[in-house]
C-alpha positions as a Markdown table, in Angstrom:
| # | Residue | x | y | z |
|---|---|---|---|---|
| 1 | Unk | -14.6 | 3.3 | -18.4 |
| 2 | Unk | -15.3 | 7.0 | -17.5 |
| 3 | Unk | -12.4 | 9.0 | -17.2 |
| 4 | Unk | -12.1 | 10.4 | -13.7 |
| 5 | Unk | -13.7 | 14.0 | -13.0 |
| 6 | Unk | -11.9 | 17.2 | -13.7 |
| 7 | Unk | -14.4 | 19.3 | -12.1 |
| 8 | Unk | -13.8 | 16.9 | -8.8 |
| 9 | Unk | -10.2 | 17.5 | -9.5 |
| 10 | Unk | -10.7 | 21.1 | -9.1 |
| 11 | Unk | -12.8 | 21.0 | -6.2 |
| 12 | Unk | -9.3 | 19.0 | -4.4 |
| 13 | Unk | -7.5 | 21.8 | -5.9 |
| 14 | Unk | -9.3 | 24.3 | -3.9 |
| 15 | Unk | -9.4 | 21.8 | -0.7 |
| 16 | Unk | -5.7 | 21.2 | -1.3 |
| 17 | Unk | -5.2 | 25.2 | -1.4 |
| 18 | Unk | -7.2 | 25.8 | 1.6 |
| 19 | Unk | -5.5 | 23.4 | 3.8 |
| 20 | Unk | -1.6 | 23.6 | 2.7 |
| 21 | Unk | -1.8 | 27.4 | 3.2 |
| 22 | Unk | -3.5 | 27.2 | 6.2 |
| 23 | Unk | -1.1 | 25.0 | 8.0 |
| 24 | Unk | 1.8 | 25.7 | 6.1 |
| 25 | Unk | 3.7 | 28.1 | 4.4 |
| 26 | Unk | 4.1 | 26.7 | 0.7 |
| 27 | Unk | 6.6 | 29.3 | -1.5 |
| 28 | Unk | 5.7 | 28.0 | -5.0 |
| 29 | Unk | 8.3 | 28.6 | -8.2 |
| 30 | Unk | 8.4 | 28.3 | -11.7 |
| 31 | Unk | 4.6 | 27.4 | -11.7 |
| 32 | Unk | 3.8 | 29.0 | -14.8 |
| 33 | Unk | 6.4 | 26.1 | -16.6 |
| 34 | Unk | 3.3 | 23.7 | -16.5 |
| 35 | Unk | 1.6 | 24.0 | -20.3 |
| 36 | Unk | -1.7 | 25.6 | -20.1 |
| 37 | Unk | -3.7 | 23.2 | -22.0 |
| 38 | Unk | -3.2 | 19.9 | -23.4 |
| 39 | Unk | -2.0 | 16.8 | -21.5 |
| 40 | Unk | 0.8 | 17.0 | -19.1 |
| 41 | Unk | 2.7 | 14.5 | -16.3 |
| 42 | Unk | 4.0 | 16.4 | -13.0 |
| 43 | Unk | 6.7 | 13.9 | -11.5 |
| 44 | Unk | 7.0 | 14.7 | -8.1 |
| 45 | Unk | 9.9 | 13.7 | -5.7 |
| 46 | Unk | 8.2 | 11.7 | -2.9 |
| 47 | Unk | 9.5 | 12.0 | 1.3 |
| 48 | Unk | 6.7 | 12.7 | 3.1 |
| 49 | Unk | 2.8 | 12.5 | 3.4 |
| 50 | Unk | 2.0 | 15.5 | 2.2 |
| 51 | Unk | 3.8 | 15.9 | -0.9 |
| 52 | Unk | 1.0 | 15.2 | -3.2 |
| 53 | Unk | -1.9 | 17.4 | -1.4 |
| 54 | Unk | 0.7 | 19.8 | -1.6 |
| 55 | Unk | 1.4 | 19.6 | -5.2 |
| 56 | Unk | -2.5 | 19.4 | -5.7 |
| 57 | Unk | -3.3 | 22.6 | -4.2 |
| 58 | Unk | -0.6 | 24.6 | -5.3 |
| 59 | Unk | -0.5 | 23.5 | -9.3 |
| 60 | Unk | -2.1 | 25.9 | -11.4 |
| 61 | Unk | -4.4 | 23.1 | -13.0 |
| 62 | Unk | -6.1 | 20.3 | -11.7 |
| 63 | Unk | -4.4 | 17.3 | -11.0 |
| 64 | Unk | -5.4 | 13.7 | -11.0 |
| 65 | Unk | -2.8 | 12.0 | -8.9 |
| 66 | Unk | -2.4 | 8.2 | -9.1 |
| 67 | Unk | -2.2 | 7.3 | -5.2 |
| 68 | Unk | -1.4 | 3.4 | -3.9 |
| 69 | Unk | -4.6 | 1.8 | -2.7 |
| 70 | Unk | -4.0 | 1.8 | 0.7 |
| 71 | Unk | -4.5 | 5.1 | 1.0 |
| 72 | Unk | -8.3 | 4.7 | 0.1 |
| 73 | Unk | -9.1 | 3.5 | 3.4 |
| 74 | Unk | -13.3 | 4.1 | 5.2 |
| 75 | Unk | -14.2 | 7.7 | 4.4 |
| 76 | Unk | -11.3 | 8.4 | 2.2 |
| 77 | Unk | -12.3 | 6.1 | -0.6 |
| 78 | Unk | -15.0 | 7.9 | -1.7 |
| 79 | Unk | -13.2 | 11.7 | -1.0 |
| 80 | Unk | -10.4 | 10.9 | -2.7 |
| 81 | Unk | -12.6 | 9.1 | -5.9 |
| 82 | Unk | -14.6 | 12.2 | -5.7 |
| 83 | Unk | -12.0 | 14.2 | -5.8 |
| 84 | Unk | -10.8 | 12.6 | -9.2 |
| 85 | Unk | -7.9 | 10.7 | -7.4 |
| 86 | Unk | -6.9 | 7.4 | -9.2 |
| 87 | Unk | -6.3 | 3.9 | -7.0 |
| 88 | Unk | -3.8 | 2.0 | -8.5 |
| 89 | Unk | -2.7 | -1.5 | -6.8 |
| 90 | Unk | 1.3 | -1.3 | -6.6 |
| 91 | Unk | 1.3 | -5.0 | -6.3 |
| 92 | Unk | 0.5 | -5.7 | -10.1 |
| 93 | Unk | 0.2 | -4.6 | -13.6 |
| 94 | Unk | -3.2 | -2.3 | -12.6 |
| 95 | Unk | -4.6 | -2.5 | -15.8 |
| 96 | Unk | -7.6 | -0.5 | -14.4 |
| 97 | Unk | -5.4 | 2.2 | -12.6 |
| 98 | Unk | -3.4 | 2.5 | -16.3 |
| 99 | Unk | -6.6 | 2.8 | -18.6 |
| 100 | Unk | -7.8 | 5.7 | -16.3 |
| 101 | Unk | -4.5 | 7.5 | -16.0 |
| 102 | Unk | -4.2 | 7.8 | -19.9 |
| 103 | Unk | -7.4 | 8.5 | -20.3 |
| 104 | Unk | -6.6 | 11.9 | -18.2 |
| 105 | Unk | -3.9 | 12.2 | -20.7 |
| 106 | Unk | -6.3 | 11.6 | -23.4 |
| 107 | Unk | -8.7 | 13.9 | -22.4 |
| 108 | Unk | -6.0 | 16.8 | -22.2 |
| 109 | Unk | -6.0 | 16.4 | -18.0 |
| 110 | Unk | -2.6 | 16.6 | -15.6 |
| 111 | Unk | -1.9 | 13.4 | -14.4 |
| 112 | Unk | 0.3 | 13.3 | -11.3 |
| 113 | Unk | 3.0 | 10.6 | -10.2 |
| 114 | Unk | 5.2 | 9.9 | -7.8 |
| 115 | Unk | 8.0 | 7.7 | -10.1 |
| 116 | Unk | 10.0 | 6.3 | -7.6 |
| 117 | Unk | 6.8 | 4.7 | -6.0 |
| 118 | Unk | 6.8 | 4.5 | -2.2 |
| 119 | Unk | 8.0 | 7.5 | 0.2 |
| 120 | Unk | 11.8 | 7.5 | 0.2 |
| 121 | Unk | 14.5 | 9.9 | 0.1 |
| 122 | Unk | 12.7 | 11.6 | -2.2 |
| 123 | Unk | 16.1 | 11.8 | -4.6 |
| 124 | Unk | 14.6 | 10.5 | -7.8 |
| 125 | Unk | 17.4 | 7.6 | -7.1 |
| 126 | Unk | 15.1 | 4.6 | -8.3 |
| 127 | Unk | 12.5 | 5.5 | -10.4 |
| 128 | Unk | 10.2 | 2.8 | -12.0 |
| 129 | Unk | 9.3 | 2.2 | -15.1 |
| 130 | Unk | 5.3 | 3.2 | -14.5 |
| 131 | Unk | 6.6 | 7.3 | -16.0 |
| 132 | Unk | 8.2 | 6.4 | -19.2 |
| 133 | Unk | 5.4 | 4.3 | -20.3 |
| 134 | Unk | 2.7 | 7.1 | -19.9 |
| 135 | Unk | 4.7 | 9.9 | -21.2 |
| 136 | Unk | 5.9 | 7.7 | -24.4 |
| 137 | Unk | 2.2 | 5.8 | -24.9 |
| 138 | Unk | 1.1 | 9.3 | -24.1 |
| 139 | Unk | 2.8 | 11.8 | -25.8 |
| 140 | Unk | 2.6 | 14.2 | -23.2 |
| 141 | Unk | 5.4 | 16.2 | -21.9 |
| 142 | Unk | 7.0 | 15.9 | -18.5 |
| 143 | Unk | 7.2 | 18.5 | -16.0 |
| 144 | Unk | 9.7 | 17.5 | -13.2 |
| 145 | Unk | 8.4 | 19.1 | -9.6 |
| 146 | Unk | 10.6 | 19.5 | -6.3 |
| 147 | Unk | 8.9 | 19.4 | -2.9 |
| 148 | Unk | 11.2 | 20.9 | -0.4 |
| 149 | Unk | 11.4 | 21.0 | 3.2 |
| 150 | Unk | 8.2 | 18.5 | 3.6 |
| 151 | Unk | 10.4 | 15.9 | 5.8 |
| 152 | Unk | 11.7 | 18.8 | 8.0 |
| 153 | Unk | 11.7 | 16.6 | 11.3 |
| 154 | Unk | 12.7 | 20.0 | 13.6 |
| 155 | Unk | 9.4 | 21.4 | 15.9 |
| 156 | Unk | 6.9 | 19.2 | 14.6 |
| 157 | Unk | 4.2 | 19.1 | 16.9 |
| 158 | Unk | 2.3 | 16.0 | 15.3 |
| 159 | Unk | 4.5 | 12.9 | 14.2 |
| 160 | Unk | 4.6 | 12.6 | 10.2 |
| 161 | Unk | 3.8 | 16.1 | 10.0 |
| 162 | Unk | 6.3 | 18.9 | 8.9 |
| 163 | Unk | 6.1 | 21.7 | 11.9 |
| 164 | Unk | 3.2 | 23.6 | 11.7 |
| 165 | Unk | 3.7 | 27.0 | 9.4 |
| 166 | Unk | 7.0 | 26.0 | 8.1 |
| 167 | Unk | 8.1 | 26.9 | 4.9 |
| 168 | Unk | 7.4 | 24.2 | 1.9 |
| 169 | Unk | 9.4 | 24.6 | -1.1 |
| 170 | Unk | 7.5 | 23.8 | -4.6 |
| 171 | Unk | 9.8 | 23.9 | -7.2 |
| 172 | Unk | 8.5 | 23.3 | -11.0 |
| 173 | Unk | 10.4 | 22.7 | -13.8 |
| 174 | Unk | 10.6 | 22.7 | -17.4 |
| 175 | Unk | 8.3 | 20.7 | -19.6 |
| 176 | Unk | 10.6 | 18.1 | -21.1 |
| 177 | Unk | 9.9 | 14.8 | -24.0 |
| 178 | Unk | 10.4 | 11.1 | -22.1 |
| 179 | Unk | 10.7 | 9.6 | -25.8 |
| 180 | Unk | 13.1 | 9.2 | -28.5 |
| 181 | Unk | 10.3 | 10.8 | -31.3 |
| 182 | Unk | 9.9 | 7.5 | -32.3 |
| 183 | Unk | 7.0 | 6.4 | -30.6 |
| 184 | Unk | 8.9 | 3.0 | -30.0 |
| 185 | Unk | 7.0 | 1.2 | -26.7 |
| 186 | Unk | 9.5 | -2.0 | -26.4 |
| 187 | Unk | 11.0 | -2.6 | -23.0 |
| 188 | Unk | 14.5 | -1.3 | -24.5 |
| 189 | Unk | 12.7 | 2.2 | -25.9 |
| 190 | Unk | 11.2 | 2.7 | -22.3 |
| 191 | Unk | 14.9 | 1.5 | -20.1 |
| 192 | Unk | 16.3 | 4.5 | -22.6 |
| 193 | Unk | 13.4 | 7.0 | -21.7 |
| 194 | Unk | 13.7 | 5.9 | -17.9 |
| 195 | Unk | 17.6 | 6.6 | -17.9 |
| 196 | Unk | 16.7 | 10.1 | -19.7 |
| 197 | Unk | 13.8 | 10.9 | -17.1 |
| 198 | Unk | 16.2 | 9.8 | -14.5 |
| 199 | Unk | 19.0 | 12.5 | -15.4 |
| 200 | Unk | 16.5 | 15.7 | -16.3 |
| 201 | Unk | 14.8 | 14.7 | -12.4 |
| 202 | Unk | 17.7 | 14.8 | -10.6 |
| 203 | Unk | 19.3 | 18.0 | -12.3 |
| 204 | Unk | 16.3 | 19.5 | -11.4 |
| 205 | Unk | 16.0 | 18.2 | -7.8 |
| 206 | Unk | 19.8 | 19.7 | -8.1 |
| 207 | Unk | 18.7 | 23.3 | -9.2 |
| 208 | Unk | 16.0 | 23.7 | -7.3 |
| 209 | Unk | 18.1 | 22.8 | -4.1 |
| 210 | Unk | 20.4 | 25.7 | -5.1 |
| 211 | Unk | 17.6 | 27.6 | -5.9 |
| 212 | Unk | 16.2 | 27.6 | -2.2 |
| 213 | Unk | 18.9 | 26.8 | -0.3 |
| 214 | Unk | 17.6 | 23.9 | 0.8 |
């Protein structure tokens, strides 16, 4: 199964950049905290839309973000495949989605998730369990990262859409281990790893709130 493209990656990293600083004003921190090289998982707090272009055009590497099927919908199927953007079926145990999202990891790529699955509150409150199980089978190292500001509801001219030049907060923050340095995969190991991601999200949801005001 070939591993989805990095140079396509890059080429929605540069679309992504483009288009989120030409209709908005992103304010980016702390992005130097993603590792240079090797594998790495942004976790990204999920309220609105257009958290993950966001997040793709701002990251300092490209990202291959795993996105809920429905978004691949006529013309977007093959932009967002292109664009090295994995399809994963929230339904069921994508087995497909799951063999191409560690083989980012295995290749030394950034694989993106949202953990707490659908567009919420975008508090980290309920993750799932999807996170743990890549970072531990993985290896790599988490790197927590705050969208802020994307749900503004104030002057929006288009419905679902921030307002038009607003500010967008992007917060990133330090690399951390999901694992126990075991290596242990039971459902037990990854509860433990999903309590630990849970609290190192939210304190960094916390501090970069404080950090922007926001």
């Amino acid at each position: 199964m070939s591993v989805p493209s990095q140079r396509g990656a890059e080429t929605g990293r540069r679309i992504g950049v483009g288009l989120m600083y030409g209709l908005w004003k992103p304010r980016v921190l702390g992005a130097w905290k993603l590792p240079a090289h090797g594998p790495a998982i942004l976790a990204v707090n999920h309220s609105h839309n257009i958290d993950g272009p966001m997040v793709m055009g701002v990251s300092p590497r490209p990202t291959h973000f795993l996105i809920k099927k429905e978004a691949f919908i006529g013309p977007l199927d093959p932009f967002l495949t292109g664009i090295g953007q994995l399809k994963v079926d929230r339904q069921s145990a994508d087995r497909t989605a799951i063999t191409r999202a560690l083989g980012v990891l295995e290749a030394g790529g950034v694989l993106g998730i949202f953990p707490e699955g659908s567009r919420g509150d975008g508090d980290f409150a309920a993750l799932r369990a999807g996170l743990a199980y890549f970072a531990v089978r993985s290896g790599a190292p988490i790197v927590p990262v705050a969208v802020l500001g994307s749900s503004e509801r104030r002057g929006r001219l288009i419905k679902g859409l921030p307002p038009l030049r607003s500010r967008v907060d992007v917060v990133f923050g330090d690399p951390f281990e999901a694992g126990d340095g075991t290596g242990r995969r039971t459902r037990k190991a990854l509860d433990e790893a999903t309590e630990r991601i849970q609290k190192q999200l939210a304190g960094h949801l916390e501090n970069a709130r404080r950090l922007t005001g926001r």
